[in-house]
C-alpha positions, 0 to 999 in steps of 0.5 A: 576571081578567087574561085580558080586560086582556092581550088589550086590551093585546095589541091596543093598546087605548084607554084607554076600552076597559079599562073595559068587562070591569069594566061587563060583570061589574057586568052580570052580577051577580058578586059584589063580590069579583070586581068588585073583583079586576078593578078592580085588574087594569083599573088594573095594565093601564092602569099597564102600558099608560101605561108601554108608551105612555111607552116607544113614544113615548121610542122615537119621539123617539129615533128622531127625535132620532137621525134629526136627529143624523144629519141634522146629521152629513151636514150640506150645508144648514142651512136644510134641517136647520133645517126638519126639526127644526122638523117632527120637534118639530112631529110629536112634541109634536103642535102645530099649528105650530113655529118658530124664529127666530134672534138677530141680533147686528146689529140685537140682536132675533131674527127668524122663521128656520123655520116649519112649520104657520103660515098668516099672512105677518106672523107668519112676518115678526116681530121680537122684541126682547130681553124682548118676547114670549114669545120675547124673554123666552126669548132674555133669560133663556136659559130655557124659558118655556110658556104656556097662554093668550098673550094672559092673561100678564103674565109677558112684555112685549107689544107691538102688532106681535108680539100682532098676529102672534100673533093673525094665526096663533091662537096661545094655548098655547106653548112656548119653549125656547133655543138656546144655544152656550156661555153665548150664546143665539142663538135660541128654538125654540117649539112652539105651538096654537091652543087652550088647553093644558099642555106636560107636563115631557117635552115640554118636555125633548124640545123642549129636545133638539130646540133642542139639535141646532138649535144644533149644527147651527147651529153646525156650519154656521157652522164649515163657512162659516167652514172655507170663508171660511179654505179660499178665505181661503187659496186667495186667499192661495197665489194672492197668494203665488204672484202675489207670487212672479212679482214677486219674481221679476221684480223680482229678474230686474230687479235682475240685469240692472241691477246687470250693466249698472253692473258692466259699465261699460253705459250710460243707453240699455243701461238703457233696452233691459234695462228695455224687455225686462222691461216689453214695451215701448219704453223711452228716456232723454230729456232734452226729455220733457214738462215737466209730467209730468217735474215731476209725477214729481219732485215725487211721486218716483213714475212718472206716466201721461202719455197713453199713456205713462208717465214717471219723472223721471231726478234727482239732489237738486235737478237733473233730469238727464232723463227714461226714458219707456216708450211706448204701454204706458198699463196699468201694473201697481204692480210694472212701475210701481216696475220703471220708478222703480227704473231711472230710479233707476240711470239717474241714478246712471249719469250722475253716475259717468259725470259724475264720471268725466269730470270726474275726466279732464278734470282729469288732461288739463288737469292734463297739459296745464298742465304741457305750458304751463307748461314744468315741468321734466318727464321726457319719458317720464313725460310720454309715460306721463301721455298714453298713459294718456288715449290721447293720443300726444305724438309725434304732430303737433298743433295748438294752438288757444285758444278764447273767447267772444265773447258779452257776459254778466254775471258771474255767467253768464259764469262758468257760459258759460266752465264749459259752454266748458271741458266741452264743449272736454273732451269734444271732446279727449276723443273726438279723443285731445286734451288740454284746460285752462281758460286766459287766461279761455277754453280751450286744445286740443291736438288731433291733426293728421289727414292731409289737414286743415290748422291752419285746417280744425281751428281752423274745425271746433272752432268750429263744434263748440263754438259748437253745444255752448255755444249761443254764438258760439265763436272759435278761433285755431290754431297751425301744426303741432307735433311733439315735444311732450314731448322740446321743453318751449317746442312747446305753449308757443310754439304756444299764444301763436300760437294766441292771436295768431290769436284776437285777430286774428280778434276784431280783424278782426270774425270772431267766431265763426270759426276760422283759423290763422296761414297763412289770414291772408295775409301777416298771417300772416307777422306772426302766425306764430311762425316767419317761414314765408315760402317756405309764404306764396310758395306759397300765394300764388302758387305756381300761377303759379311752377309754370305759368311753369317747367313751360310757359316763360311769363312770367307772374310778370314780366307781373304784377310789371310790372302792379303796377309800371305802376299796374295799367295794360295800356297801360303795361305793354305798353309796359314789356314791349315786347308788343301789349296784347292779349298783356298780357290774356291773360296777365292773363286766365291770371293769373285763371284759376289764382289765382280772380277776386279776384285783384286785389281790394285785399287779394289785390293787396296779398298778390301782392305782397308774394309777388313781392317776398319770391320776389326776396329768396328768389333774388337771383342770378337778378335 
């Protein structure tokens, strides 16, 4: 009975085919017994047939399904893993087409990602809303939802745009089913025909599987990109940390250099090279950059592009003290930038220690000084000890010299004239191992005598110095040369109150702005002097002429005096000398020749002779 059903299973017949032993006995004219045996062994045949096609058709969607599994463990492009999900549930559930389309959190609906088996372009372009549509209805309730004839349920909301789509492809009969990770849908995988059918409950189930792994991939593939974001995410960081490292490191090289120039004593244009160095390129303190750009720094507190330059303004509260300017170099990185603030900042700090350190030895100089005017009752060695420790030699020859200024100006800029008049004469007795005070309502100096310079060519010297420091007119008398300052407590002070004689007489006689000392005065300076220094005025005077007569036996000096004594008259004069006029102008001419042309203008004439009367004084016995 068994046999013709064994064989038609063997050879994997259709169902149809199980008939034919039944209709072949009924032919024949077996008996009903026998009819009815077959009957039940055609109906065990098809229950073991359907149980076989059940197995073999489990046996593909496992194939399948591992074949997708394996697809997702080697992952590389999701849109192809997508696609062959998409054509595995196509192939299994034997549709005309499948789909799935994804949700998109920015715009809250779900769009078409994949297609397999549609033909029409706005179907594979829709847009389903959440609760439109069959898929909309799916991503909505995160269940499976089928339909045997779209267009005739009423369970989902239709709209225009995606019936249009729908009717666009031929769709009746589809099924849907999510796509969830966690609690979240993110996207419906459908499966669809073009004609009127039921999806059997294992369809459903393989379909679920197939969106299963569709979120797995999906969710695989958004670990890979955010695994490569947080990988390139990291590279950025290790080449930030790295970039960050050099600028620490610069920064940190920067910070040596400038705190070895302060401790080394280094300078605004020390600053200026180390900072050169660091930047690559040419960096200098100014005091005349350019005034907008300088403003624009203080007032930001930051360096400013000028050009091709770039500016850091050089300030200390409320004074600007200057600028540090780093040329032809317009690219600037935040770090360079803040490398240039930051040594404008030392710089400013450098000026104000070095300002408070010439203030604080312009005071111990003018202290020292005071005390050397003032006649204390001073230990000369101690007073030697006070000098030296300014660099100043107190056994050396000095001159004494008063300053002041000649510019009218009100108070309150008179004040600040003097203030400028002080510093820059301390400067100057600071470079020149001098002493300076502010005195009398202008400045006393006490400055070494150079070998070879008179009291005259130290008085003129520092007025033209100070003049061109204060920007005004600066007149200075000086005293004759003096020695032994600190054994002699009334040298400085006896010196200083000559040198203020010359300054008034300078002042008196419209030489503002000029410097003298007594011995350019003339015989004035006799008068100016604080000793009578009569033989140095005879030798200035008319020395050369004494010196001619004794070394060639003329008689120049009595040719004169009697030219004086006529009137200045050659005619009587020769007479009084008893030679040819002619005799008496060429000792004239002689005359000229050694003591300059001018010889007798009226304020030499009146000097020579005063000269030739004080050099008979000097040598009674031999008139």
């Amino acid at each position: 009975m068994d046999a013709p059903f064994l064989a038609l299973l063997a050879r994997g017949a259709p169902a149809g085919a199980y008939e034919r032993p039944v209709l072949a006995a009924r032919a024949e004219g077996r008996s009903a017994g026998r009819i009815a045996a077959l009957e039940r062994a055609k109906l065990a045949a098809l229950r073991v047939r359907a149980e076989l096609e059940g197995r073999r058709r489990r046996e593909a969607e496992l194939s399948a399904l591992f074949e997708t599994a394996h697809d997702l463990a080697g992952l590389r492009d999701l849109d192809a893993v997508l696609r062959a999900i998409v054509q595995r549930a196509r192939s299994l559930l034997g549709t005309d087409i499948a789909y799935l389309s994804l949700h998109d959190p920015d715009q809250g609906d779900t769009y078409m990602r994949v297609t397999e088996g549609s033909v029409a372009a706005r179907f594979q372009q829709l847009r389903l809303g959440m609760g439109e549509g069959l898929g909309g209805l799916v991503a909505q309730t995160a269940r499976p939802y089928v339909t045997d004839d779209y267009f005739r349920d009423e369970r989902f909301r239709h709209t225009a745009t995606i019936d249009a789509g729908v009717r666009d492809e031929g769709l009746v009969a589809i099924l849907g089913v999510p796509l969830t990770l966690g609690m979240s849908v993110i996207g419906v995988l459908f499966a669809a025909d073009r004609r009127a059918r039921v999806f059997e409950r294992e369809q459903i189930a393989l379909l679920g599987s197939f969106a299963a792994l569709a979120a797995a991939a999906i969710d695989t593939a958004n670990l890979l990109t955010e695994t490569r974001s947080a990988l390139a995410g990291l590279e950025r960081a290790n080449e930030i940390i790295r970039d960050r490292s050099g600028v620490i490191e610069r920064a940190s090289d920067v910070h040596d250099r400038l705190a070895e120039l302060v401790l080394r004593g280094g300078g605004v244009h020390d600053v200026a090279a180390a900072v050169s160095e660091v930047l690559d390129g040419t960096v200098e303190f100014t005091e005349t950059a350019a005034p907008a750009a300088v403003a624009a720094s203080r007032a930001e507190g930051h360096a400013v592009r000028h050009r091709d330059d770039w500016i850091a303004a050089v300030a200390a509260g409320d004074e600007l003290l200057g600028a540090l300017v780093l040329h032809g170099h317009p690219g600037l990185d935040p770090v360079d930038q803040r490398t240039l603030e930051r040594a404008a900042m030392v710089t400013s700090l450098l000026l104000l220690a070095r300002r408070s350190a010439v203030e604080a030895e312009q005071r111990v100089r003018g202290e020292l000084l005071d005390d050397l005017l003032d006649a204390r009752d001073r230990d000369p060695r101690l007073l030697r000890e006070r000098a030296a420790r300014l660099r100043a030699d107190l056994d050396a020859t000095h001159v004494v010299l008063a300053a002041r200024l000649d510019g009218a100006a009100a108070a309150d800029q008179e004040a600040a004239a003097r203030t400028r008049l002080w510093s820059a004469a301390s400067h100057l007795a600071a470079t020149r191992h001098g002493l300076a005070a502010a005195r009398d309502g202008g400045t006393v100096l006490l400055l070494p005598l150079e070998p070879g310079t008179t009291a005259g060519d130290v008085a003129r010297r520092t007025a033209r110095h100070l003049g061109t420091a204060v920007h005004e007119a600066v007149t200075v008398g000086a005293s004759a040369p003096v020695r032994g300052l600190a054994a002699d407590r009334q040298a400085v002070v006896a010196a200083y109150d000559e040198a203020r004689r010359c300054l008034d007489a300078l002042r008196l006689l419209a030489r503002s702005g000029d410097g003298a000392a007594a011995e350019d005065f003339g015989f004035l300076g006799l008068l100016l002097a604080g000793e009578r220094d009569v033989t140095g005025f005879v030798d200035r005077t008319i020395g050369r002429l004494v010196a001619y007569d004794d070394r060639r036996g003329t008689e120049l000096l009595r040719t004169l005096d009697a030219y004086f004594a006529c009137g200045m008259s050659p005619v009587r004069t020769k007479d009084a000398l008893h030679v040819h006029v002619n005799t008496v102008a060429q000792r004239l001419d002689r005359v000229a020749r050694l003591l300059g042309d001018d010889w007798n203008a009226p304020d030499r004439v009146l000097e020579i002779q005063l000269a030739l009367r004080l050099r008979l004084l000097a040598l009674p016995a031999q008139h």
